[in-house]
C-alpha positions in Angstrom: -248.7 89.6 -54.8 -250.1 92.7 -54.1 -247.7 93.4 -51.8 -244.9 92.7 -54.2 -246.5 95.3 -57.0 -246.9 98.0 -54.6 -243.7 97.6 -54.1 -242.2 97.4 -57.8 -244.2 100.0 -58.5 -242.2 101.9 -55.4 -239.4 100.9 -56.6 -240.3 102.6 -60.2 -241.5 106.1 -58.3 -238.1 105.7 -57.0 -236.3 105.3 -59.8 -238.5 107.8 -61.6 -237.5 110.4 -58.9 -233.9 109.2 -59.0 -233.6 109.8 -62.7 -235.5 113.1 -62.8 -232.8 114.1 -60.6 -229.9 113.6 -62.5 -231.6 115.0 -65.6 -232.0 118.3 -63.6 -228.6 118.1 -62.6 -227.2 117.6 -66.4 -229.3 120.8 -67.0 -226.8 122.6 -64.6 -224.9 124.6 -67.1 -221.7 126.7 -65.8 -221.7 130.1 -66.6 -219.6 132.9 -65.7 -221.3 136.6 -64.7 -220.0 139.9 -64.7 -221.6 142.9 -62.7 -222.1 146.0 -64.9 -219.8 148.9 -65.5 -221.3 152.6 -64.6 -219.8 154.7 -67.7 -220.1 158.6 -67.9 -217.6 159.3 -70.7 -217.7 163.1 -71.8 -217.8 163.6 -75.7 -214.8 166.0 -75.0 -211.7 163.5 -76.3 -208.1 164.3 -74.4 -205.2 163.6 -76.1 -201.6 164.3 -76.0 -199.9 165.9 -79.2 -196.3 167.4 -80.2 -196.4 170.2 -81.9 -194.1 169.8 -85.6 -193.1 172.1 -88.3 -195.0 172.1 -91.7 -191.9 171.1 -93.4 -187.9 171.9 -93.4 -186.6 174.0 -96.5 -182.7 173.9 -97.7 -182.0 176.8 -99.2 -179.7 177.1 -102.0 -178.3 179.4 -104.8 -179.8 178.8 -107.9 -176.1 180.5 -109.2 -172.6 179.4 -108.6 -170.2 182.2 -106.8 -168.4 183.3 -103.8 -170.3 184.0 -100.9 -170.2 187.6 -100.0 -172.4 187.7 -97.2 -174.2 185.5 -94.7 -177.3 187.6 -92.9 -179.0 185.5 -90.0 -177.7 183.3 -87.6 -179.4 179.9 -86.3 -182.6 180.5 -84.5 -183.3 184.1 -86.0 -186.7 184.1 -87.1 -187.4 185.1 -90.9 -190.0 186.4 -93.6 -191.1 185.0 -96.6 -188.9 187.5 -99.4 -186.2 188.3 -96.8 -182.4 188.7 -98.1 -180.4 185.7 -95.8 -177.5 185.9 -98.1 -175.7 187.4 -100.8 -173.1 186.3 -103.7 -170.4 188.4 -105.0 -171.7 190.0 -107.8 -168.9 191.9 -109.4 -169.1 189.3 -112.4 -172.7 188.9 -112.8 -172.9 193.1 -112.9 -170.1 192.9 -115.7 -172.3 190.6 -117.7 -175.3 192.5 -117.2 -173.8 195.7 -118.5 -172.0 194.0 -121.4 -175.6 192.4 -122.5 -177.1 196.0 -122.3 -174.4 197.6 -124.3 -174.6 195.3 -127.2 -178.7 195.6 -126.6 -178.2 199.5 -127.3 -176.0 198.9 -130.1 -178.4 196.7 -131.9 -181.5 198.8 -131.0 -180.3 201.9 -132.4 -179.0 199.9 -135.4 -182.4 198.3 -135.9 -184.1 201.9 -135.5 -181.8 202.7 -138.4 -182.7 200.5 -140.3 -186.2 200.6 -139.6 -186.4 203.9 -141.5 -184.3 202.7 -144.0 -187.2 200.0 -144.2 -189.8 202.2 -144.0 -188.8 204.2 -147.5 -188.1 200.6 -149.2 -184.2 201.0 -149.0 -183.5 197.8 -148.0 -185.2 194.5 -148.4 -187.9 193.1 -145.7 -185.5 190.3 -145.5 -182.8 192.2 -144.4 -184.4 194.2 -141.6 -185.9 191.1 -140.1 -182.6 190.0 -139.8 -181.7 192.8 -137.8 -185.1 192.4 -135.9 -184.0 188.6 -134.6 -180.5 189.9 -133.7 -182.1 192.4 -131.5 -184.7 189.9 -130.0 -181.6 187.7 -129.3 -179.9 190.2 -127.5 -182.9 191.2 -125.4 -183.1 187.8 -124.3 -179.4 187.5 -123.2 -179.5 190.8 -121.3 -182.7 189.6 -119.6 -180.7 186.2 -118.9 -177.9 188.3 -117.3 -180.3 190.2 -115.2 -181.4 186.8 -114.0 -178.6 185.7 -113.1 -177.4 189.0 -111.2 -180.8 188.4 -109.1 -180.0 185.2 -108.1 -176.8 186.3 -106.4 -179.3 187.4 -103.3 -180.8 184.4 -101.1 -184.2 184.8 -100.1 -186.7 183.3 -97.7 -189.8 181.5 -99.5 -191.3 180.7 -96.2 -192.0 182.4 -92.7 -190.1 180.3 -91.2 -186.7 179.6 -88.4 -183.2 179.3 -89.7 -182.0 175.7 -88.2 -178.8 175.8 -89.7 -176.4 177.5 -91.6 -173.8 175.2 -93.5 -171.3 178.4 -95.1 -169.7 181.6 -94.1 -168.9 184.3 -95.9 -166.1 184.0 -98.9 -166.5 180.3 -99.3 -167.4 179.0 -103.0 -170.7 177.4 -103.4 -171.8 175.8 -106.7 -175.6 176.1 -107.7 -178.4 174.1 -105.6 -175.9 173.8 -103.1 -177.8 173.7 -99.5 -176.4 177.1 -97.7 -178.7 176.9 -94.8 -182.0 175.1 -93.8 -185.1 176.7 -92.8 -187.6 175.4 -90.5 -191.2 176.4 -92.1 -193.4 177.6 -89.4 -195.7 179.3 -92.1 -198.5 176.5 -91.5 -197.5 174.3 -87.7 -199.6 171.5 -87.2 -200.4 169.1 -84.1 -199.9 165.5 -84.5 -201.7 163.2 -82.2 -202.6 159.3 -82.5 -206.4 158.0 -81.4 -207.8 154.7 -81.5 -210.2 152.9 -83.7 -213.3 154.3 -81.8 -212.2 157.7 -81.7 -211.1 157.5 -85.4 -214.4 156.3 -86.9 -216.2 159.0 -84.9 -214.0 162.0 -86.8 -216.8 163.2 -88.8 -218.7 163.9 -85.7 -216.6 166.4 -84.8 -217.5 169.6 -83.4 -214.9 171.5 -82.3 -210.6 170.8 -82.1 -208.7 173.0 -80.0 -205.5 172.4 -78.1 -203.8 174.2 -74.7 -200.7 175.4 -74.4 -199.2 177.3 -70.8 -203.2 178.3 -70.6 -203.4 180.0 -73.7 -206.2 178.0 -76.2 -205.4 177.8 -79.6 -208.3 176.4 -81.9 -207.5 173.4 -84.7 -208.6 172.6 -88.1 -207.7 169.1 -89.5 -205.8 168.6 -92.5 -205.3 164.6 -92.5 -205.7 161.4 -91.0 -204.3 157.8 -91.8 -206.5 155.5 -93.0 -204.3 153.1 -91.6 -203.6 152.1 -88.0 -199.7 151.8 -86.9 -198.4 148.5 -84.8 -200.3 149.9 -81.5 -203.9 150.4 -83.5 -203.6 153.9 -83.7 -204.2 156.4 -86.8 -202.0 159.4 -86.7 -204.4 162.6 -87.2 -202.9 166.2 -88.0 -204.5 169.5 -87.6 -203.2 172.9 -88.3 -203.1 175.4 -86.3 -205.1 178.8 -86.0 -201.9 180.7 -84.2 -198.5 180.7 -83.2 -196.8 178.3 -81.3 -192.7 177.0 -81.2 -192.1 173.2 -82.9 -191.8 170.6 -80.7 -193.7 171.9 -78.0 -196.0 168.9 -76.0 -199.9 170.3 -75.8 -203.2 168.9 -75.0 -205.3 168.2 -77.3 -209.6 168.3 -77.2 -211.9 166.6 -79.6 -215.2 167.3 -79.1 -217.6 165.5 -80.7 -221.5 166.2 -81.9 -224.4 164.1 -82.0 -225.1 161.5 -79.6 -221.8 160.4 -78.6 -221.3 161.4 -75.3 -221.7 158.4 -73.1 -223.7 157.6 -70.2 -225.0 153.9 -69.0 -223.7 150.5 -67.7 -221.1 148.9 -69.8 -221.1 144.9 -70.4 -218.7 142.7 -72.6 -220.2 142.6 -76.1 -220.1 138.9 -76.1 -222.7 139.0 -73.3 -225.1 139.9 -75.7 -228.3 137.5 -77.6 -230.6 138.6 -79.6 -234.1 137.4 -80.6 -236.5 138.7 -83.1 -234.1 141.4 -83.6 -233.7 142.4 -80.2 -230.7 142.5 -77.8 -231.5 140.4 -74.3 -229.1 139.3 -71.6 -229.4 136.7 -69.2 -229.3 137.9 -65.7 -228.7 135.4 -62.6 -231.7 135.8 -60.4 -232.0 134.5 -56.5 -231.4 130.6 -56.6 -228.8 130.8 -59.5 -231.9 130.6 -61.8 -231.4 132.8 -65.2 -233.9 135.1 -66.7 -233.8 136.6 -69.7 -233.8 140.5 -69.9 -234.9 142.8 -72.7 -232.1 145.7 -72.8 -232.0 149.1 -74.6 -228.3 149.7 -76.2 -226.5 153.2 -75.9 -223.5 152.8 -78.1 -219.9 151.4 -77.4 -217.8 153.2 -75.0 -213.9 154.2 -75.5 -213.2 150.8 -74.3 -215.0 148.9 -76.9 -217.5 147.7 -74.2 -221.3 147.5 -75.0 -223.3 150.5 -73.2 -226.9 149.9 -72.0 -229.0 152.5 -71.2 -231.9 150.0 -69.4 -232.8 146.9 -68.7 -230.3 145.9 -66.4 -228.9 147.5 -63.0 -225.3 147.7 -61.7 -225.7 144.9 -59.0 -227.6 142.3 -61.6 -225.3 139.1 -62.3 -225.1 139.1 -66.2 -223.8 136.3 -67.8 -220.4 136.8 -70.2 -220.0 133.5 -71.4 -221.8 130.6 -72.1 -225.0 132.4 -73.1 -226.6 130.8 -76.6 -226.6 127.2 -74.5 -229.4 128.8 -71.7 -232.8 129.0 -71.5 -235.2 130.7 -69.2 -235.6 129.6 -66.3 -232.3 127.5 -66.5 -230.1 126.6 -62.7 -226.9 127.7 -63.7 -223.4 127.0 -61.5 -221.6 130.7 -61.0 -217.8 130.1 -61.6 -214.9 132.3 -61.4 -212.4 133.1 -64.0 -209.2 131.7 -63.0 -206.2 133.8 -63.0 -203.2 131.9 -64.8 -201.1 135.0 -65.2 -199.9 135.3 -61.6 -198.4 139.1 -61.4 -199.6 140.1 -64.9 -196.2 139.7 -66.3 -197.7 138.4 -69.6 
């Protein structure tokens, strides 16, 4: 009998043992580890921009006539108040000298009859007729003088003549486009950044951009507040300087503050916190996972979480699977497996 108890009770070690196994084997969780990233990013951003006109102008007569003379070619470079083209203004003269002579008529009749006025001759009713008339005529002479000026197209803009749509002799009606002027009074540099660039903007120090080696600095004048199909926000600064439209340059960023970079990157998801604090869990010798206490630099330009300590470059930090661990925990590594053979997806 006692035999027999010894041995049930054997039997219960041994079942005891043999359960206690398989319990530690269900606590065998698969994980997947990643070895850290060492990141150095400058806080000097590089990006490539195209350099665009502020806008283009069509110029236009603000008078109909005959075109009398055509003054720049396409390409010539003009000034804000410069004469590109003239009218015929044989008609326009005639009206402006018939509007002064019946001006002078009416002023010296109106002087006449101010005096006439003056010693109660005629009636105050009469003379401010003779006042209105004049005022009416000074008006259409000034209207004529307008419309003499107008005969002469001027630049409003520094700018580029792109193209010249009449030659001399041909009839143009008013606001008709005679030419089109490229206005390089105020270029600006267009580039397109991502989100973490973007939300960084107010950091910024300093803009400049490079062009054959000559460095031309940058003040910006707008940025979309929203991001186009490839999540990028167009950004446009003006230039300090003189540089040709549609000319490829560098452009630098640099931004203040602590943004520069500098740690070992991990995927964001990799990260637990407890108490308010950010661990990781690394995979120690015997695929056992501790827990480690990390300090958190930032996000670098790839959207990957920076750590400045706690970790080293060869630690085993598990990516996925990390709320279901605890310390101490045997883990089974396990690769990622690759189902998009040649990346063609």
């Amino acid at each position: 009998m006692k035999n027999l108890l010894m041995a049930l009770l054997a039997a219960g070690v041994l079942t005891a043992c043999g359960g206690s196994d398989n319990k530690e084997t269900a606590k065998v969780h698969s994980v997947m580890t990643v070895l850290p990233i060492n990141r150095q990013e400058s806080a000097v951003k590089n990006f490539s921009g195209v350099v665009k006109e502020n806008s283009t102008v069509s110029l236009s007569f603000r008078t109909p006539g005959q075109i009398a003379r055509v003054l720049v070619k396409e390409g010539a470079r003009v000034r804000r108040g410069q004469v590109v083209a003239t009218l015929d203004t044989k008609d326009y003269q005639l009206a402006v000298d018939a509007a002064q002579t019946r001006y002078d008529q009416m002023k010296n009749e109106a002087d006449r009859l101010g005096k006439l006025y003056e010693s109660k001759s005629i009636s105050g009713n009469d003379y401010e007729k003779v006042t209105s008339g004049l005022e009416q005529l000074r008006i259409n002479l000034e209207n004529a003088k307008n419309q003499l000026s107008y005969t002469q197209l001027t630049a409003p803009v520094d700018g580029t003549i792109q193209k010249v749509n009449f030659e001399a002799s041909e009839m143009v009606s008013a606001g008709l486009p005679v030419m089109d002027l490229v206005d390089t009074s105020s270029l600006e540099v267009e580039i397109n950044i991502p989100a973490d660039v973007y939300r960084l903007l107010a950091n910024t120090t300093e803009a400049y951009c490079i062009s054959a080696g000559q460095r031309y600095n940058l003040h910006k004048k707008s940025a979309l507040v929203k991001a186009d199909a490839n999540q990028l926000f167009a950004v446009k600064y003006g230039i300090d300087g003189h540089l040709s439209a549609g000319v490829n340059v560098n452009v630098y960023i640099e931004m203040g503050g602590d943004v520069a970079v500098s740690g070992l990157s991990i995927p964001a998801h990799a990260i637990f916190e407890e108490g308010d604090k950010p661990y990781v869990w690394v995979v120690e010798q015997g695929d056992i996972v501790r827990r480690h206490a990390i300090t958190l630099g930032g996000v670098d330009s790839e959207g990957m979480a920076v750590v400045t300590s706690g970790i080293s470059a060869n630690d085993r930090v598990v990516k996925a699977g990390v709320n279901a661990l605890h310390e101490g925990d045997k883990v089974k590594v396990v690769t990622q497996q690759k189902t998009n053979v040649g990346d063609l997806l």
